[in-house]
KOLLOLUM-529277 format. One record per residue (C-alpha): residue in three letters; x, y, z. Coordinates in pm, 1 decimal, decimal comma. Example, Ala and Ser with C-alpha at 12.3 -4.5 7.8 and 13.67 -1.06 7.14 Angstrom:
<sites>
res->Ala; X->1230,0; Y->-450,0; Z->780,0
res->Ser; X->1367,0; Y->-106,0; Z->714,0
</sites>
This chain:
<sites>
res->Unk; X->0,0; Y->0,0; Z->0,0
res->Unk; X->138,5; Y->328,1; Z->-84,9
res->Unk; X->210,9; Y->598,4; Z->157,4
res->Unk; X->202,0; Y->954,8; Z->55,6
res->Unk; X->353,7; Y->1243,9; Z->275,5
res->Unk; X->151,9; Y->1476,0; Z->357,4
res->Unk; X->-70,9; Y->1489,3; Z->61,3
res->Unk; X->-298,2; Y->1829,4; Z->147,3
res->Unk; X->40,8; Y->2012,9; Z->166,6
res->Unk; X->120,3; Y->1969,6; Z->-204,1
res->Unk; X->-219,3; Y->1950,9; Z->-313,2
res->Unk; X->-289,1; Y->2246,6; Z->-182,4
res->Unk; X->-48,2; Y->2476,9; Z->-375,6
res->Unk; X->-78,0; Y->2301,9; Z->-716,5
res->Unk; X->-445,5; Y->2286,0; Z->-699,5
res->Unk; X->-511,8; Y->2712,1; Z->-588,2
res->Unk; X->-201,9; Y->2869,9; Z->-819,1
res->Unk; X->-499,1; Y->2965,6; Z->-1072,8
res->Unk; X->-748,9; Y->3043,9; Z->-791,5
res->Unk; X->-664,7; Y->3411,6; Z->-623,4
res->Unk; X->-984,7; Y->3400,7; Z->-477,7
res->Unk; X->-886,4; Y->3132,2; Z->-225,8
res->Unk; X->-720,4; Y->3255,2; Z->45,5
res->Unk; X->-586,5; Y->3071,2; Z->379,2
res->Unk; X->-637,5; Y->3126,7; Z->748,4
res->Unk; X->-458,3; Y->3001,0; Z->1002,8
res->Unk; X->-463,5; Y->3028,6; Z->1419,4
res->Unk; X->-125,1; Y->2967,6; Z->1461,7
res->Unk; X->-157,9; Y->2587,7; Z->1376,9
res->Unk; X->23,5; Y->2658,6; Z->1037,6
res->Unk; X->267,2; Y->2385,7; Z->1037,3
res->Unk; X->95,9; Y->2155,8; Z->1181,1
res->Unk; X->-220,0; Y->2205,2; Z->959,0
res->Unk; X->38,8; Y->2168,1; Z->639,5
res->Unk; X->-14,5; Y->2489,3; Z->486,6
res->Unk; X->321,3; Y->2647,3; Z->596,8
res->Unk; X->431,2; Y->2565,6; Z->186,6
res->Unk; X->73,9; Y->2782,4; Z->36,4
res->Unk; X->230,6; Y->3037,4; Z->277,2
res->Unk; X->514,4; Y->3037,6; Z->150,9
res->Unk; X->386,6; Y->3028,0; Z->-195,9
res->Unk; X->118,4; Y->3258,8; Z->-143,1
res->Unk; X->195,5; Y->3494,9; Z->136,4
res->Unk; X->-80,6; Y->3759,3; Z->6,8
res->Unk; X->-321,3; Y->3498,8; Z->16,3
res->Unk; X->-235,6; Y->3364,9; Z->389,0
res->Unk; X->-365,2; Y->3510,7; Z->711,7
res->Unk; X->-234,8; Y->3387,2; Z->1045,4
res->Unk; X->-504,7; Y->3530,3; Z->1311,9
res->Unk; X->-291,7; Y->3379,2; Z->1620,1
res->Unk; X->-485,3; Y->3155,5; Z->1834,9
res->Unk; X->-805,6; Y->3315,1; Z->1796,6
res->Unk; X->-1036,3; Y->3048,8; Z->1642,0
res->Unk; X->-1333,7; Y->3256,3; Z->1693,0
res->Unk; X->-1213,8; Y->3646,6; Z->1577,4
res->Unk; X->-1033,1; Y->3419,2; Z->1251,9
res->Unk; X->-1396,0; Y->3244,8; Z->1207,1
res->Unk; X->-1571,1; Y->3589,1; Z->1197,9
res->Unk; X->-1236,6; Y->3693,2; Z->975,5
res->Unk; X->-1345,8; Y->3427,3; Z->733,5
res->Unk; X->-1701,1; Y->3544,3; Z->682,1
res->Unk; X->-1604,0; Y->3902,9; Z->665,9
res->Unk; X->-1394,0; Y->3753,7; Z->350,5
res->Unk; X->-1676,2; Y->3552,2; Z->196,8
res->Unk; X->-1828,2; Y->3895,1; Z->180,3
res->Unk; X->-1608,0; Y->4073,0; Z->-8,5
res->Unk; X->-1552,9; Y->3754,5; Z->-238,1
res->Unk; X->-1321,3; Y->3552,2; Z->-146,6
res->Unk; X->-1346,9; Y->3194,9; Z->-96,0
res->Unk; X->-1136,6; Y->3136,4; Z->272,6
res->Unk; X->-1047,7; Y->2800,1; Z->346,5
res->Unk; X->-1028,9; Y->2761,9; Z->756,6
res->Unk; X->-748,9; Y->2570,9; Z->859,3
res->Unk; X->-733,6; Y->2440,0; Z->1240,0
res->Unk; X->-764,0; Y->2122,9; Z->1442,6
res->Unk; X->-1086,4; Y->2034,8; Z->1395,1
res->Unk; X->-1175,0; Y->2029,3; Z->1790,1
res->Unk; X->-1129,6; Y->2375,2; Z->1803,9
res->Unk; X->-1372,0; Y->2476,8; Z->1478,5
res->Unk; X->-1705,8; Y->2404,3; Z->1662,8
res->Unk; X->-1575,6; Y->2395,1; Z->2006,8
res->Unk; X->-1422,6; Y->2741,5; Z->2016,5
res->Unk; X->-1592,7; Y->2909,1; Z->1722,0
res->Unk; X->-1967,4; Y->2748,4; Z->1715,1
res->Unk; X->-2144,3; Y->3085,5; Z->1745,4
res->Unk; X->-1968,7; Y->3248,8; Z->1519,8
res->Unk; X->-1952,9; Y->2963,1; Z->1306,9
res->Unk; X->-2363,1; Y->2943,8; Z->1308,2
res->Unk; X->-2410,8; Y->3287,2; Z->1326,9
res->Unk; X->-2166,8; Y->3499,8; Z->1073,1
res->Unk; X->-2114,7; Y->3167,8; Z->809,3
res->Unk; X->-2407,4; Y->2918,9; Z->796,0
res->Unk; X->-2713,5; Y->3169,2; Z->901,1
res->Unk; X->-2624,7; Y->3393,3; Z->558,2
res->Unk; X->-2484,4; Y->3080,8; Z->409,5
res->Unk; X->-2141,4; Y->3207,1; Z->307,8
res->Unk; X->-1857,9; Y->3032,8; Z->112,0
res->Unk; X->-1633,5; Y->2933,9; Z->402,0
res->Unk; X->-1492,9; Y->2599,9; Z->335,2
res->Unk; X->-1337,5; Y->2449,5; Z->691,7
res->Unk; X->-1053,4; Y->2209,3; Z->700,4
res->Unk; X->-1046,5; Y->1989,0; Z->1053,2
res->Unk; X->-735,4; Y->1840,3; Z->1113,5
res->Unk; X->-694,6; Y->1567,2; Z->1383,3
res->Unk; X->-1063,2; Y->1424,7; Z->1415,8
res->Unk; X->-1202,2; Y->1148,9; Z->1636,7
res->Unk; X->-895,2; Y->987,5; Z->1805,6
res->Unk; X->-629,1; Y->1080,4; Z->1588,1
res->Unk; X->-448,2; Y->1278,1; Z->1833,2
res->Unk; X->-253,5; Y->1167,6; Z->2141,1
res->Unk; X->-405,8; Y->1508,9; Z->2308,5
res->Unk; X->-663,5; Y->1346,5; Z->2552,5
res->Unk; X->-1047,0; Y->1487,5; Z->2503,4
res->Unk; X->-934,2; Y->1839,3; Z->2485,9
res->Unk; X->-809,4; Y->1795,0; Z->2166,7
res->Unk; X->-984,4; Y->1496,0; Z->2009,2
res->Unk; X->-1295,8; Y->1605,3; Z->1802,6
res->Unk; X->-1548,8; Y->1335,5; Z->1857,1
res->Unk; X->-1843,5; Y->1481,3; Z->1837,9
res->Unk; X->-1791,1; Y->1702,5; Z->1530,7
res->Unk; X->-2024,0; Y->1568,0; Z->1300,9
res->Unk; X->-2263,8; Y->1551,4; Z->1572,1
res->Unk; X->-2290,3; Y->1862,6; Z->1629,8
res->Unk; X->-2216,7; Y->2002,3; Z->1272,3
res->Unk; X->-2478,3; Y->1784,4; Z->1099,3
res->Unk; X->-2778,1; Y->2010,8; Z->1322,7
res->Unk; X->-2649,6; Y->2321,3; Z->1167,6
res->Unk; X->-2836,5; Y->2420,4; Z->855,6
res->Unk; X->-2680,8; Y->2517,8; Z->539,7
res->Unk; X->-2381,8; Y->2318,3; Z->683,3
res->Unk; X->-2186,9; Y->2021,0; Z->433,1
res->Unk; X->-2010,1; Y->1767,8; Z->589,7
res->Unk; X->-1708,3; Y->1570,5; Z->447,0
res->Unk; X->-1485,9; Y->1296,0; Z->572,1
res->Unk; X->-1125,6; Y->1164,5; Z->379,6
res->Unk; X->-1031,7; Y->787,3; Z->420,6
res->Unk; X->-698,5; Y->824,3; Z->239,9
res->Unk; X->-466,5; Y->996,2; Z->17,7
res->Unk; X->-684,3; Y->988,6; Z->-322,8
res->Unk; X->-987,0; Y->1183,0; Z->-119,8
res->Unk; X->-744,4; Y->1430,8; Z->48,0
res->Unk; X->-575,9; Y->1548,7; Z->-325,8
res->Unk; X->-928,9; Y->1540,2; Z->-420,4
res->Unk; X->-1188,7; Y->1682,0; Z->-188,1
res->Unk; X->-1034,4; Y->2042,5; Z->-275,3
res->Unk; X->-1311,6; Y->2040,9; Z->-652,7
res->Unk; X->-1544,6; Y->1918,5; Z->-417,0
res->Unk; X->-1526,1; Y->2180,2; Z->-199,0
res->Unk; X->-1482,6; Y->2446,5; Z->-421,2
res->Unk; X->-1789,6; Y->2358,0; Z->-639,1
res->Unk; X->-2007,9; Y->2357,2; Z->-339,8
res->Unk; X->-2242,4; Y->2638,4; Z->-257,9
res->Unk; X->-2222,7; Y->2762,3; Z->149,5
res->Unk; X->-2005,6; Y->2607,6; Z->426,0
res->Unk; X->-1809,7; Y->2305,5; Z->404,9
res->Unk; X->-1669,7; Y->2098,4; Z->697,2
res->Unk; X->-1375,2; Y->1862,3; Z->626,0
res->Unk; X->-1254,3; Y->1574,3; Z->846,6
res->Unk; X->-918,6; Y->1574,2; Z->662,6
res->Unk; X->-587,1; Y->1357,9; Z->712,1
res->Unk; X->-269,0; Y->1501,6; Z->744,8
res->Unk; X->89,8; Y->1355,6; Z->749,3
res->Unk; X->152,0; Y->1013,1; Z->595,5
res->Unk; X->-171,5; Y->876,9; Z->463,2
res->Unk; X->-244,9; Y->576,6; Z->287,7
res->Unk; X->-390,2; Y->558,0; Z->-37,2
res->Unk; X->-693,2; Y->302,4; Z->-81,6
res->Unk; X->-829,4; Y->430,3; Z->-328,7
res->Unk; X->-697,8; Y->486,8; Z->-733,4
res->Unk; X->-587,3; Y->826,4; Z->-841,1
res->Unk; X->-819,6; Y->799,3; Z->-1117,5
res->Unk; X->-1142,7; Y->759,3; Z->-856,5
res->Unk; X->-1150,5; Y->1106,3; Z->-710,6
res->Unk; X->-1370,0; Y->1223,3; Z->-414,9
res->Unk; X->-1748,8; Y->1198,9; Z->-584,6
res->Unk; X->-1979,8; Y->1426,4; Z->-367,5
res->Unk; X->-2270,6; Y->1248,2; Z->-177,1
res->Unk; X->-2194,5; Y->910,6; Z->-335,5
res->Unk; X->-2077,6; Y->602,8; Z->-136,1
res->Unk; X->-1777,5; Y->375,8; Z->-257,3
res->Unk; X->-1906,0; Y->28,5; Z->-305,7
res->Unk; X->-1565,3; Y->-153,0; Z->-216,6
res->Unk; X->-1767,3; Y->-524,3; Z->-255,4
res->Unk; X->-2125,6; Y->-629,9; Z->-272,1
res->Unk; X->-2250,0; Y->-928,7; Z->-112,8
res->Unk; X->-2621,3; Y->-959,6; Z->71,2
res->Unk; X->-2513,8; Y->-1128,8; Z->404,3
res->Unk; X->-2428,1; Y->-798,0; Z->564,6
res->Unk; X->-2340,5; Y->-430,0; Z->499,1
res->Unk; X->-2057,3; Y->-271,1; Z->652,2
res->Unk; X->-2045,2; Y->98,7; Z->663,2
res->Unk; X->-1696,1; Y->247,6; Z->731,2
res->Unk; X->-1558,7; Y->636,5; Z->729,6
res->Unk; X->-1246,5; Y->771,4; Z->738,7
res->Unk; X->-935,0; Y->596,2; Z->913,7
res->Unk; X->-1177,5; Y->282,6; Z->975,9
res->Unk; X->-1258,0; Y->205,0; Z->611,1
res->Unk; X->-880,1; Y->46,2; Z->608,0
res->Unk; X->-912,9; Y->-167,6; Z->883,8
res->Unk; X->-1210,0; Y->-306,4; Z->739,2
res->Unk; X->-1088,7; Y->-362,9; Z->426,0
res->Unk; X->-893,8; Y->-571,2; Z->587,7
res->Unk; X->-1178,7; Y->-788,5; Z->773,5
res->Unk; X->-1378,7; Y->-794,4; Z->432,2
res->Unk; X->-1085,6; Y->-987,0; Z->265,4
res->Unk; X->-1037,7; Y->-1248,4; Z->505,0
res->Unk; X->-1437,5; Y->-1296,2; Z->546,3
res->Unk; X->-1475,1; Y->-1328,4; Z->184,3
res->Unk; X->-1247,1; Y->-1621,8; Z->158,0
res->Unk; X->-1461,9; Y->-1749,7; Z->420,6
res->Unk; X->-1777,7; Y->-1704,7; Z->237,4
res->Unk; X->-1915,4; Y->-1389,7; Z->377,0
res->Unk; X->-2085,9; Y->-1216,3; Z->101,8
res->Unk; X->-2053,8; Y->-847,9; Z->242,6
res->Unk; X->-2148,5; Y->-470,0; Z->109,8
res->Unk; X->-1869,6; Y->-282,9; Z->186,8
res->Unk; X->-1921,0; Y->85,0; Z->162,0
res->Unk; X->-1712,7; Y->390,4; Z->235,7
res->Unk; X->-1903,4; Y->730,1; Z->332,7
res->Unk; X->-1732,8; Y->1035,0; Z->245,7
res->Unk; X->-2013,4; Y->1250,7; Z->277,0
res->Unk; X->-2193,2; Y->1271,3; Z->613,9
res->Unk; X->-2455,0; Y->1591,1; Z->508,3
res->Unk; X->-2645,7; Y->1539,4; Z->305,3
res->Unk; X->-2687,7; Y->1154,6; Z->367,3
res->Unk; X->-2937,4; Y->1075,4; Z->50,7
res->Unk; X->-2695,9; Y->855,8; Z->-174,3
res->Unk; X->-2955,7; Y->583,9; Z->-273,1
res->Unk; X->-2675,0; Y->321,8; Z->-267,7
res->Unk; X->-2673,3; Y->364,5; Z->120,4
res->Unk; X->-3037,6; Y->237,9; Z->135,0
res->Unk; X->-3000,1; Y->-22,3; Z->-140,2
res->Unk; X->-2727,9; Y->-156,0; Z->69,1
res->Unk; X->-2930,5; Y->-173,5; Z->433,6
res->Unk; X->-3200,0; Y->-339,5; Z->275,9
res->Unk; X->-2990,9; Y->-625,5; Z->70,3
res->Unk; X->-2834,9; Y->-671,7; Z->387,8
res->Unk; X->-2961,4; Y->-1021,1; Z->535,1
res->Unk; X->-2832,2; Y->-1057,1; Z->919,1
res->Unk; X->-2811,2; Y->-672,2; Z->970,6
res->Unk; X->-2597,6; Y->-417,4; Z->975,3
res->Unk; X->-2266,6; Y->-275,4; Z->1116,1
res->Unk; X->-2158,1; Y->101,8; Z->1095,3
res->Unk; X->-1753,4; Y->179,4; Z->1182,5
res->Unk; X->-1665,5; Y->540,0; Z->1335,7
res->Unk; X->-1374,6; Y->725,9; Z->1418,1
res->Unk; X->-1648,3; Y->939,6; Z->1626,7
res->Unk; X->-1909,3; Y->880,8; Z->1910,9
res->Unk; X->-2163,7; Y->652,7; Z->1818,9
res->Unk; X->-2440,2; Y->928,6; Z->1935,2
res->Unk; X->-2546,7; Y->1165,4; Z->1595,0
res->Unk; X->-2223,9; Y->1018,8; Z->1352,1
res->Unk; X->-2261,3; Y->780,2; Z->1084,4
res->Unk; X->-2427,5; Y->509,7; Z->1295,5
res->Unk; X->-2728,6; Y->752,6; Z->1383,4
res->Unk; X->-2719,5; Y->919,1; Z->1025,3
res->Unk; X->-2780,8; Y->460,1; Z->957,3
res->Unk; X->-3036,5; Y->408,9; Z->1219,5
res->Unk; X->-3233,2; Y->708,5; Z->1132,9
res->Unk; X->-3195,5; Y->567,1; Z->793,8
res->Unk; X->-3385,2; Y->222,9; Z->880,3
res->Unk; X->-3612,7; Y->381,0; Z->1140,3
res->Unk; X->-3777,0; Y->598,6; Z->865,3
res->Unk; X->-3776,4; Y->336,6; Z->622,4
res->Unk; X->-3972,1; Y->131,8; Z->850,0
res->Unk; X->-3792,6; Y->-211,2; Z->826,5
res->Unk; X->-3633,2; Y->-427,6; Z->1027,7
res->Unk; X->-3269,7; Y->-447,2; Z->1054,0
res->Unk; X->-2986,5; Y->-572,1; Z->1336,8
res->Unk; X->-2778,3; Y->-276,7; Z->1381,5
res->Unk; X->-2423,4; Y->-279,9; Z->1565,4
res->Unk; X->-2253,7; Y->111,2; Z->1594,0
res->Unk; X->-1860,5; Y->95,2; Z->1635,3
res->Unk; X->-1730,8; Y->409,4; Z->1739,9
res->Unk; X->-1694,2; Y->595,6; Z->2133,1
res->Unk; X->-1967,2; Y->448,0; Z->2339,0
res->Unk; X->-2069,7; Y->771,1; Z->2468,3
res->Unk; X->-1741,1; Y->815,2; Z->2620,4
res->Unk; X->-1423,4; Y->1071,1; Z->2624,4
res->Unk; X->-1112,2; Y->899,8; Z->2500,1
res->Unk; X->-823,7; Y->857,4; Z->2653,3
res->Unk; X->-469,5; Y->1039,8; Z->2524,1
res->Unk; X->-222,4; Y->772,7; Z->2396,4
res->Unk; X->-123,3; Y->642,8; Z->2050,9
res->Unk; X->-369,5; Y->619,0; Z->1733,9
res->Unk; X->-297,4; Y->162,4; Z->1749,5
res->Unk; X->-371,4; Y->176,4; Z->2119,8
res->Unk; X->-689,7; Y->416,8; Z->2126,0
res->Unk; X->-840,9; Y->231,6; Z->1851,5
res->Unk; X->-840,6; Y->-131,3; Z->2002,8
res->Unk; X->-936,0; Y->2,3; Z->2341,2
res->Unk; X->-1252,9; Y->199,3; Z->2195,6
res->Unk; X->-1326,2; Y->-87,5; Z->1953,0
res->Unk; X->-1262,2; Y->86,3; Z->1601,0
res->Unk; X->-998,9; Y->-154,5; Z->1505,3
res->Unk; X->-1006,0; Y->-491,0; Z->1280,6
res->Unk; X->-1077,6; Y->-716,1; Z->1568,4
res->Unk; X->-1380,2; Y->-523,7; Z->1675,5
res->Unk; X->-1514,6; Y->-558,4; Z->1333,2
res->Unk; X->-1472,5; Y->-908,9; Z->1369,8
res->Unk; X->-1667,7; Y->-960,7; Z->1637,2
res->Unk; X->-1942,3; Y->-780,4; Z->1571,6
res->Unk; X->-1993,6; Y->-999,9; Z->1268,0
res->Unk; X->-1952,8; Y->-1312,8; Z->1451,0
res->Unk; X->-2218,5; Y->-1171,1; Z->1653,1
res->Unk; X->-2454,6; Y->-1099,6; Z->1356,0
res->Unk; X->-2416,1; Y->-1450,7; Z->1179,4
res->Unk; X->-2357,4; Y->-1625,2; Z->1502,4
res->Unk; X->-2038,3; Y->-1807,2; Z->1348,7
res->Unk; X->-1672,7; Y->-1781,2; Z->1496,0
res->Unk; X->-1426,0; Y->-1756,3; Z->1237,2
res->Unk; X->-1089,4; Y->-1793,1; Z->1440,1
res->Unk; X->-959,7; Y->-1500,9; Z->1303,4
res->Unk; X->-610,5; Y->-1362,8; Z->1443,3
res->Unk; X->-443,4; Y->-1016,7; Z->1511,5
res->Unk; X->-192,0; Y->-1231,7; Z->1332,4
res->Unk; X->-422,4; Y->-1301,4; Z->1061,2
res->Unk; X->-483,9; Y->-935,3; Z->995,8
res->Unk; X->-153,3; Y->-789,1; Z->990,7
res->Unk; X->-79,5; Y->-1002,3; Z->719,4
res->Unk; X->-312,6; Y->-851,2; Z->462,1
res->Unk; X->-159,4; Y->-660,3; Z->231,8
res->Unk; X->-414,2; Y->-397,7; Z->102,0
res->Unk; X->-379,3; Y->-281,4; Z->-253,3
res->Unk; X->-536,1; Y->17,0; Z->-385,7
res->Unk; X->-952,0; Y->-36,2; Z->-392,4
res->Unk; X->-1169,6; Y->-23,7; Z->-681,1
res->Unk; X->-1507,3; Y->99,2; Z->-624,5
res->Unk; X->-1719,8; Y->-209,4; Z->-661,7
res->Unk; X->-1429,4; Y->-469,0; Z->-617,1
res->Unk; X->-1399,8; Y->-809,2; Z->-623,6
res->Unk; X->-1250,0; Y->-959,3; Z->-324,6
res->Unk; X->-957,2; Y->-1065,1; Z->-515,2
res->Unk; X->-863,2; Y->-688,9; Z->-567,9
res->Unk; X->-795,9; Y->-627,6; Z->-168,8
</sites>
């Protein structure tokens, strides 16, 4: 599987050199938000506000104002933690064209609760005029910029920073409110976002030489949740369904799937994998996610649970997969 280094970084330039209506804020997370090279690049178009989250927030809609397109760069903790009112108030209420780039979501931060935005989508997803976006590898992050820059109002990006894999084909770039189908099946369907949809992909593999016929699909887009693929998939789906969340299980992707099946009116086994309702420890990315049951192994089980089978798979078992890049709508022998 390749790695790329720190894919927004490079993106970033290349893709805004023939955009001057873009233009950068920071709050003093520069570096570490990997847009010290546009500032170098572009130091007209960069604005450091110090750390300031909400006067740079009311900055950025002062900006959309006078026409520019400002794209909000920050841990993502601190964009609706820090900056909610102005966020709801001076951006989504006039629906202005600030585009928000959350770095660090969910657990990916050994910074304890203060620091780990788990609850991001939850709260994001009740704000009107408010589009939510998640990256699961390298392909989305060099990607996700057309997206964003296409889309009308305020975007919210849970993006990936540093050295991310790529799962996915250059040639299949982020597609807006459209699910990946990474294999079909009609025992189950698995739906994974972000950092999870790799340790599934490793799970899927294994199952399917086991017989598991499993719909794998990777969300990307949390608001608006109407891709018809999403339902197709729940109600294919024989022994239930599993949702996988690098978030709280309360208002993410496994209430977005509930909600789904609740107003569809059928009936369908449901397991959520994500934070129980709980704050997460600080401590490495490999240790928080077996602890808080977002890893491999905790995908496992809940399908044992679903098909009441065991499987005897091993930790062992799933290092040894070697993921290649993933074709929407792949056969197993493509993992």
């Amino acid at each position: 599987m390749e790695i790329v280094k720190r894919p927004h970084a490079i993106n970033l330039v290349n893709w805004a050199k023939d955009k001057p209506e873009v233009v950068v804020l920071s709050a003093d997370l520069t570096s570490s938000c990997e847009i010290d090279d546009f500032r170098k690049t572009y130091p007209e178009r960069f604005i450091s506000l110090g750390v300031a989250e909400q006067n740079m927030v009311s900055w950025a809609a002062g900006l959309a104002r006078e026409g520019f397109i400002p794209f909000v760069h920050t841990f993502a903790v601190f964009i609706y933690r820090q900056a909610l009112h102005q966020l709801m108030v001076s951006v989504a209420y006039p629906n202005l064209p600030v585009k928000f780039f959350g770095f660090l979501p969910g657990i990916l931060t050994p910074g304890g609760m203060t620091h780990q935005a788990t609850e991001d989508i939850a709260i994001l997803r009740s704000v009107p005029n408010m589009t939510i976006l998640e990256c699961g590898d390298a392909t989305e992050v060099e990607t996700v910029l057309d997206v964003v820059y296409e889309l009308r109002g305020a975007v919210y990006v849970r993006i990936l920073r540093g050295e991310v894999p790529r799962l996915f084909p250059k040639t299949e770039p982020f597609k807006f409110n459209q699910a990946r189908i990474l294999s079909t099946g009609e025992d189950l369907a698995i739906f994974t976002s972000g950092i999870t949809t790799e340790e599934a992909l490793r799970v899927t593999s294994l199952l399917s030489q086991r017989g598991v016929s499993i719909q794998h699909l990777h969300i990307s887009t949390h608001k608006p949740f109407d891709d018809p693929a999403i339902m197709e998939a729940i109600e294919k789906a024989k022994y239930g369904v599993i949702t996988m969340e690098n978030h709280t299980v309360v208002g993410g992707l496994g209430t977005s799937i509930a909600e789904k099946i609740a107003t569809a009116g059928i009936g369908k086994k449901l397991i959520r994998l994500g934070l129980q309702d709980v704050y997460a420890h600080g401590a490495s990315r490999p240790y928080l996610m077996k602890k808080y049951q977002l890893d491999a192994m905790a995908l496992v089980r809940s399908v044992e649970s679903l098909l009441g089978e065991t499987f005897d798979i091993t930790e062992q078992d799933l290092a040894a997969i070697h993921l290649q890049p993933v074709h929407s709508a792949a056969k197993a022998e493509a993992l």
